[in-house]
C-alpha positions as CSV (number, residue, x, y, z in Angstrom):
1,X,79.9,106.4,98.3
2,X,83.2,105.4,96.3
3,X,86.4,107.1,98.0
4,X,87.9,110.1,96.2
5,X,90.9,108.9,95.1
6,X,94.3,110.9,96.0
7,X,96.0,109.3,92.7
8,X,97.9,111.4,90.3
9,X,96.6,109.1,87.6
10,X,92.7,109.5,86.7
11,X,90.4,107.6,84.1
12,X,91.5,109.4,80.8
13,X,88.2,111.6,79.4
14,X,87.4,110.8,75.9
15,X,89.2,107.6,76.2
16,X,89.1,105.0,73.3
17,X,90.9,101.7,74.0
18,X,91.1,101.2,70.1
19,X,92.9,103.9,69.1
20,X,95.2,104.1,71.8
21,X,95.7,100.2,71.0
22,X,96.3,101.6,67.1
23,X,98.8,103.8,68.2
24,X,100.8,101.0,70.5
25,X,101.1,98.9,67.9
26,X,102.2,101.7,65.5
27,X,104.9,102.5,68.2
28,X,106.2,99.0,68.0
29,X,105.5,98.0,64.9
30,X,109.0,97.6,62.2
31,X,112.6,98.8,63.1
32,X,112.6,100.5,66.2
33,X,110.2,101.2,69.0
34,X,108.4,105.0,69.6
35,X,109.0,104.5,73.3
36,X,107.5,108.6,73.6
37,X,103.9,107.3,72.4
38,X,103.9,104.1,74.4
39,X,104.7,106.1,78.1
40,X,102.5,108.9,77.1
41,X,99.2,106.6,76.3
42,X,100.7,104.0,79.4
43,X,101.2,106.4,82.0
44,X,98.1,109.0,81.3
45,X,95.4,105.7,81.9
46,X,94.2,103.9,84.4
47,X,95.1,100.4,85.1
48,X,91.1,99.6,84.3
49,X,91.6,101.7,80.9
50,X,95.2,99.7,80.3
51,X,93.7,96.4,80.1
52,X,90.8,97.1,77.9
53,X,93.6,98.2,75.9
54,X,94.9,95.4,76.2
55,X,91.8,93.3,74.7
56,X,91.3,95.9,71.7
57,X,95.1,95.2,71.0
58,X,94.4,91.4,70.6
59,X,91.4,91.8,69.6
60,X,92.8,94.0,66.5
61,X,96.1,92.3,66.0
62,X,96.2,89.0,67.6
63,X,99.0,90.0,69.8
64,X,99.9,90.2,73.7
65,X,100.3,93.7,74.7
66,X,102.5,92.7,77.4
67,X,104.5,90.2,75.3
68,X,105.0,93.0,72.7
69,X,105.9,95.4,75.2
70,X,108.5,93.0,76.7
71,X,110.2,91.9,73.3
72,X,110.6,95.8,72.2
73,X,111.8,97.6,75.1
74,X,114.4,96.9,77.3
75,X,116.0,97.7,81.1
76,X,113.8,99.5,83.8
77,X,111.4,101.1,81.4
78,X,110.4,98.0,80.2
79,X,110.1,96.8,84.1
80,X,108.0,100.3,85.0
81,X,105.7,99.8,81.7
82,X,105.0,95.6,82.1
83,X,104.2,97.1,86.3
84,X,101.7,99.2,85.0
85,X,100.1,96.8,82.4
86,X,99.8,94.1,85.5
87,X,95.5,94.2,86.7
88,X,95.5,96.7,89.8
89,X,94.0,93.2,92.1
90,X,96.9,91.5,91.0
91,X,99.5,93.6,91.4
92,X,100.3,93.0,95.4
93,X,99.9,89.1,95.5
94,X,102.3,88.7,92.4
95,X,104.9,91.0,94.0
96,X,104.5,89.0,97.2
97,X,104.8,85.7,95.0
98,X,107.9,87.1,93.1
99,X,109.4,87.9,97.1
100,X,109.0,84.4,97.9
101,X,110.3,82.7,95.4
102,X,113.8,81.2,94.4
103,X,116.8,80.7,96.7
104,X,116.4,84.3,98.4
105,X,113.2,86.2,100.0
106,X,112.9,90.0,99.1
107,X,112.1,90.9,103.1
108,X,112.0,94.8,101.9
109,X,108.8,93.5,99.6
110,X,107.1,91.6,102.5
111,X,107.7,94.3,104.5
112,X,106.5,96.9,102.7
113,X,103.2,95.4,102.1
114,X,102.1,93.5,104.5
115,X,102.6,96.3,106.6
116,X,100.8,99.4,104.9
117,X,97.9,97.3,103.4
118,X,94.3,98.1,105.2
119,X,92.5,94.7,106.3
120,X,90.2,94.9,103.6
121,X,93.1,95.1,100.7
122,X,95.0,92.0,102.7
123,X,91.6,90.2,102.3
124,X,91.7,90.7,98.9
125,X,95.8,90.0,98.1
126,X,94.9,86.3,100.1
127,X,92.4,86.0,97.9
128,X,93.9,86.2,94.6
129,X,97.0,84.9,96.0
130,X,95.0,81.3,96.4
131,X,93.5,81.8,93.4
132,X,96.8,82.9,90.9
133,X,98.8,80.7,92.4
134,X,97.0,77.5,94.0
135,X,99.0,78.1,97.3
136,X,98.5,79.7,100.8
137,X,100.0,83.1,101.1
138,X,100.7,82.5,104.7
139,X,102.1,78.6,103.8
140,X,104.5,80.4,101.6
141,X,105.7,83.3,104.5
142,X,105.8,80.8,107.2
143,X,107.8,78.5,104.6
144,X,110.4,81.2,103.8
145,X,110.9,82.9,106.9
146,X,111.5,82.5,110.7
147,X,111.1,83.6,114.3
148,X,109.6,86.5,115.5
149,X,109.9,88.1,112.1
150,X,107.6,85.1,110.8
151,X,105.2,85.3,113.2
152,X,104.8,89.2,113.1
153,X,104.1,88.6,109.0
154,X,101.2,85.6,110.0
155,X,99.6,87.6,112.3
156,X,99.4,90.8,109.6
157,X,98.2,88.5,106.9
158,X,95.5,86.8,109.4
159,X,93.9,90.5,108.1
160,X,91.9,90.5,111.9
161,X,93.5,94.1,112.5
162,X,90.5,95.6,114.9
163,X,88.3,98.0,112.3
164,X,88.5,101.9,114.2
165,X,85.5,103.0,116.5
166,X,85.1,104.0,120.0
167,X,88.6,104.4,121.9
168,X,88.7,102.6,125.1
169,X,91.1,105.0,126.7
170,X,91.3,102.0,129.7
171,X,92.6,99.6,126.7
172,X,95.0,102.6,125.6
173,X,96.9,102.7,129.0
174,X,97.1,99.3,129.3
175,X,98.7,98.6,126.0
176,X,101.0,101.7,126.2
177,X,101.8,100.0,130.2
178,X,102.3,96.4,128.4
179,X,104.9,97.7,125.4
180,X,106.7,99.6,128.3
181,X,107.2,96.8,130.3
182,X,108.0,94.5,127.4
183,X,110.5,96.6,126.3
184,X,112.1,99.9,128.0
185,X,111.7,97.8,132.0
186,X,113.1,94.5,130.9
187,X,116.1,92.7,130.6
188,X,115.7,91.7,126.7
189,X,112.8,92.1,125.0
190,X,109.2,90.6,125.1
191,X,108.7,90.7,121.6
192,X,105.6,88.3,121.7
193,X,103.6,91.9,123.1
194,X,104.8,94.3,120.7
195,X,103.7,91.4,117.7
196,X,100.2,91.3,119.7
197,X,99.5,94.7,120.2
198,X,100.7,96.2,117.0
199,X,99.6,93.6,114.8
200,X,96.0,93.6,116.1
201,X,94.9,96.8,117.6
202,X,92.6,99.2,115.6
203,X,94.5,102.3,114.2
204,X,92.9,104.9,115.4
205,X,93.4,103.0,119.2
206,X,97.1,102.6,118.7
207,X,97.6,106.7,117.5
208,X,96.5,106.6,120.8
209,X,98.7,104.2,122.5
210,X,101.6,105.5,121.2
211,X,101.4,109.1,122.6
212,X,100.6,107.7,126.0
213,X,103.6,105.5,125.3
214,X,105.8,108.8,124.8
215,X,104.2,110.6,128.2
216,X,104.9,107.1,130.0
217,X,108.3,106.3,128.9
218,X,109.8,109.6,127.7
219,X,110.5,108.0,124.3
220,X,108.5,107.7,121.0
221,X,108.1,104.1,120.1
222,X,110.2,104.3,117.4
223,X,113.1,104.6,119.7
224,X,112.0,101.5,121.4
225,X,111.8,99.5,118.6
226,X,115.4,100.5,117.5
227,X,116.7,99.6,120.8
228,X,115.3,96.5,121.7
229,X,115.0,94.7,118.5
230,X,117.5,94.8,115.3
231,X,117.2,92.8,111.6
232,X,114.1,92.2,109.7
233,X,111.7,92.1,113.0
234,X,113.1,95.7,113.8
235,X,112.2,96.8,109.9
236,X,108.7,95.3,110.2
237,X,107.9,97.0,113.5
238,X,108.8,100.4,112.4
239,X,107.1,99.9,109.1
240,X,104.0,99.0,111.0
241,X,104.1,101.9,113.6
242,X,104.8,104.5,110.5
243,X,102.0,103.2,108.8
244,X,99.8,103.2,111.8
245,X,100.9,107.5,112.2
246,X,100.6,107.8,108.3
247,X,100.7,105.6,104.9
248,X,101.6,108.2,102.6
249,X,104.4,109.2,105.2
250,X,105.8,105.8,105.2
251,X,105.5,105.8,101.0
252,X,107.3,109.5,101.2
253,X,110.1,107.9,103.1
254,X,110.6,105.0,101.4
255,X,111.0,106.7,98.0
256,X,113.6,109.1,99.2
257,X,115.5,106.7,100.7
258,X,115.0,104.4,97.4
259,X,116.9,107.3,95.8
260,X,119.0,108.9,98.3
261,X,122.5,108.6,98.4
262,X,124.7,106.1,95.1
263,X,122.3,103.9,93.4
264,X,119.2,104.1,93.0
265,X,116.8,100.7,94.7
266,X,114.8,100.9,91.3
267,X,112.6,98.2,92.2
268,X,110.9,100.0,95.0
269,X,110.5,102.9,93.2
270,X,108.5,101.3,90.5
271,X,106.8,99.6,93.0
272,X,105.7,102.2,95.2
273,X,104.9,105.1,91.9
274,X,102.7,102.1,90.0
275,X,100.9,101.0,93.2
276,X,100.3,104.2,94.8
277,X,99.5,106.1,91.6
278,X,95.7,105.5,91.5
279,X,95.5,105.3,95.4
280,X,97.1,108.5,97.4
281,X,100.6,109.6,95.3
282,X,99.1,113.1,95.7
283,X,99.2,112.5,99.2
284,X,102.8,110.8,99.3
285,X,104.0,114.2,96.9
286,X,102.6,116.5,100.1
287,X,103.9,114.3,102.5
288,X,107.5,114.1,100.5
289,X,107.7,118.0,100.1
290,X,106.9,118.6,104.0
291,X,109.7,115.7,105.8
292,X,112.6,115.9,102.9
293,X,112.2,119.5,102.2
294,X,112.3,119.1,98.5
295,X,109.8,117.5,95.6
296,X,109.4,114.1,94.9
297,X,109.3,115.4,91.1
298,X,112.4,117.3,92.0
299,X,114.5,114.0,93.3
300,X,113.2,111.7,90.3
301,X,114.5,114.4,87.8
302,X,117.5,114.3,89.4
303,X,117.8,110.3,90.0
304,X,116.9,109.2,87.5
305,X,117.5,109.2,83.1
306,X,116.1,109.0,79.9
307,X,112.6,107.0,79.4
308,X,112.1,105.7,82.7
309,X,112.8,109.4,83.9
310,X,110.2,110.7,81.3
311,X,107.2,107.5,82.5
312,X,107.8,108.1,86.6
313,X,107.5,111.9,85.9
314,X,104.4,111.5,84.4
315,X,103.2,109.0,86.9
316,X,104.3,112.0,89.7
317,X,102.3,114.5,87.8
318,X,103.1,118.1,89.7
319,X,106.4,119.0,90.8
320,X,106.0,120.5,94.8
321,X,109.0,122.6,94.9
């Protein structure tokens, strides 16, 4: 039984991948570029509709969609519509590649993934990790980064995250006893525990866990974690424990904070619109409207200009308000 998808972006009905590749081309085709008809055929399929596009358009003209779409549009449109051309089982391992490479490491990237990934998707970004790139995922982490921070990310990517079943309440005490006394009851921080016990216990168990934690300690966990640790340890940590209490929560926070405030972090809103779109952005949306009180449609409107504006618009679908 497939898994009803909480995307905003569906399979288009009636589709036909050669005239939508006749239109593209049209679009792009002589002096100036019909950005309008490439965003409306782009963000209205699904990535599995996109790249039989893709084919009919070589197929037709002996052309790269991509390349095409590269060479006539500029900026972060042309970022956002190259994102949602790139094969759905690709799209996490070559984000995690682009993190790690160069003189700097993109932790927020890392982070974000490795954390809110279910064991079965982290199987899969390994996988074609290996296979794009003819290199270890976890060689390339544990080349890149360091400490505690390092060893939380190998442990996440070992994808050995207990699957959910029965709750051993016993287990559930104990844990909630061992983070208390790692962190709250100790001079510094045991942070070995927290890496164990977040990075391997089932989710449903540590839902649990963490409310025993609160009636233990007096503090949520997340209140812990900012105390006791700090840097890019501290930002995995939380990022685990949000995802644990909710993944379209986590996505919902990290879009408004993407846009709160001067600037806009464009990256992880292309990011988190293109990857979620087919998965649970309905479910982000909800989430969004509930915790910041306004729509997600409502903050891109108002972040955000021109084309790009237009595509991630589209890829919202509804407005919440």
């Amino acid at each position: 039984m497939a898994k009803l998808s909480r995307g905003t972006v569906k399979d288009f009905p009636g589709f036909d991948a050669r005239t939508d590749a006749e239109t593209l081309r049209k679009a792009m085709k002589g002096l100036g570029t019909d950005e309008e008809a490439v965003l409306k055929i782009l963000t209205s399929r699904s990535n599995a509709q996109r790249q039989q596009i893709a084919s009919a358009f070589k197929t037709l003209f002996g052309r790269d969609l991509v390349d095409d779409l590269k060479s006539e549009l500029t900026g972060k449109f042309e970022t956002l519509m190259v994102a949602l051309m790139r094969p759905a089982r690709l799209f996490d391992a070559h984000e995690l590649k682009h993190a790690l490479k160069g003189a700097g490491t993109n932790e927020k990237v890392l982070t974000e993934i490795l954390a809110s990934r279910t064991t079965a998707e982290l199987r899969n970004i390994k996988q074609v990790y290996l296979e794009e790139y003819e290199s270890n995922l976890e060689d390339h982490i544990t080349g890149d980064t360091t400490g505690y921070y390092q060893r939380m990310l190998v442990v996440l990517v070992q994808a050995n995250r207990d699957p959910d079943g029965r709750i051993d309440e016993g287990l559930v005490e104990q844990d909630a006893q061992v983070l208390f006394k790692a962190g709250e009851l100790k001079w510094g921080t045991d942070e070995e525990k927290f890496i164990t016990i977040l990075g391997t216990r089932s989710i449903c168990h540590l839902r649990k866990v963490f409310d025993r934690y609160m009636t233990i300690s007096g503090f949520q966990i997340e209140e812990t974690i900012d105390r006791e640790t700090s840097g890019d340890l501290e930002k995995l940590l939380l990022a685990i424990v949000k995802c644990v209490r909710s993944v379209p929560a986590y996505f919902a926070e990290s879009l408004f904070y993407a846009m709160k405030g001067g600037g806009t972090d464009d990256d992880t809103l292309i990011r988190i619109m293109v990857s979620r779109s087919e998965i649970d952005l309905l479910d982000v949306r909800r989430e969004f409207r509930k915790n910041f009180a306004k729509s997600l449609h409502h903050m891109i409107q108002k972040d955000t200009s021109g084309d790009f504006r237009k595509a991630l618009l589209l890829l919202c679908g509804g407005d919440d308000e």
